[in-house]
N, C-alpha and C positions, 0 to 999 in steps of 0.2 A: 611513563607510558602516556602518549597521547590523547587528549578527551576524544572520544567519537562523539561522530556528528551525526543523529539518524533524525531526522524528519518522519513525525509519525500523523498519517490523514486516516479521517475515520469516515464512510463514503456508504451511499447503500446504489446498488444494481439494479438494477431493472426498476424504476423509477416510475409509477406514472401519475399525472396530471391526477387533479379532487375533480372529478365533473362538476360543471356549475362555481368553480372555485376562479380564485384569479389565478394568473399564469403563474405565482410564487408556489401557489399551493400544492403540494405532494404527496403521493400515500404511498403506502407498500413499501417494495426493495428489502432487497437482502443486502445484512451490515457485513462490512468489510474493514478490515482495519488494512494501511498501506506501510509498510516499512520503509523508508528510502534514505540507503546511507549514503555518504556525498560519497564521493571516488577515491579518497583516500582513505576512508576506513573499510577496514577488511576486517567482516563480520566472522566468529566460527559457525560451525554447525552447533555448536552448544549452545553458542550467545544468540541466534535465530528461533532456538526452540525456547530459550527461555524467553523473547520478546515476544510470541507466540502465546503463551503461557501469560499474558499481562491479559490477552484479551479475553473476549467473553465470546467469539464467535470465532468464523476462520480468518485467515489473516495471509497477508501476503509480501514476501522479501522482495524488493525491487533492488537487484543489483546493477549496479552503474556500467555502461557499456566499458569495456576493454579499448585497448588502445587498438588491437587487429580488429578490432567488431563494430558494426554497428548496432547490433542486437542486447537487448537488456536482459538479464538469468533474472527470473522468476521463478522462487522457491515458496510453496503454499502448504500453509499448516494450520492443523485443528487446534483447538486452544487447548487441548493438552500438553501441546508443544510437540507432537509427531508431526513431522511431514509426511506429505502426500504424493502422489503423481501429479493432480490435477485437478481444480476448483472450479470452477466455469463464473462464478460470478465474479471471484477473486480476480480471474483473469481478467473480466469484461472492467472491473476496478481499475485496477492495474493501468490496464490499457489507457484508459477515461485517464489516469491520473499523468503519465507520460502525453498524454495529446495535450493537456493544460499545465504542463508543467512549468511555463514558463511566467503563470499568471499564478500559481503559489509561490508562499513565501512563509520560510521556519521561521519560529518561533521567537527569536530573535530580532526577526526583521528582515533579515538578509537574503539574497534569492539561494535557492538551493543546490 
């Protein structure tokens, strides 16, 4: 069986500035944990809900666009490892993490 390859970012939403703080400075946000397996590994629903189940909040599956798509499947789960319909920060995550995605780099080294 082949190693999968999952790239795991830990990210918080809605973000804002420390008043009076330098521009590094941050408060608040909701955590998010990001899952993103490369394109050749094919996650189950059981192995989703168990990476799920690592975190301490909600969490979100960033699957790799298809070959007919250009759209990425977003699958969002509570850390008891159930899925959900839908997260709104997870998404707004998500999102954040695909628009910069080319400026992350697993664990490894290598781009993802």
């Amino acid at each position: 069986m082949a190693a999968r390859r999952i790239l795991q970012v830990s990210a918080r939403a809605f973000v804002s500035p420390v008043a009076g703080g330098s521009s590094a400075a941050r408060s608040g946000g909701n955590p998010v944990t990001i899952f993103s397996p490369s394109p050749s590994t094919k996650l189950t629903p059981e192995f989703r809900s168990r990476l799920a189940q690592t975190c301490a909040w909600e969490s979100v599956v960033v699957e790799p666009c298809q070959e007919d798509s250009i759209v990425s499947q977003f699958s969002f789960f509570m850390p008891s490892g159930e899925e959900v319909s839908f997260c709104a920060h997870a998404a707004i995550g998500a999102c954040s993490f695909l628009a910069n995605e080319t400026a992350v780099m697993s664990v490894d080294g290598s781009p993802p």
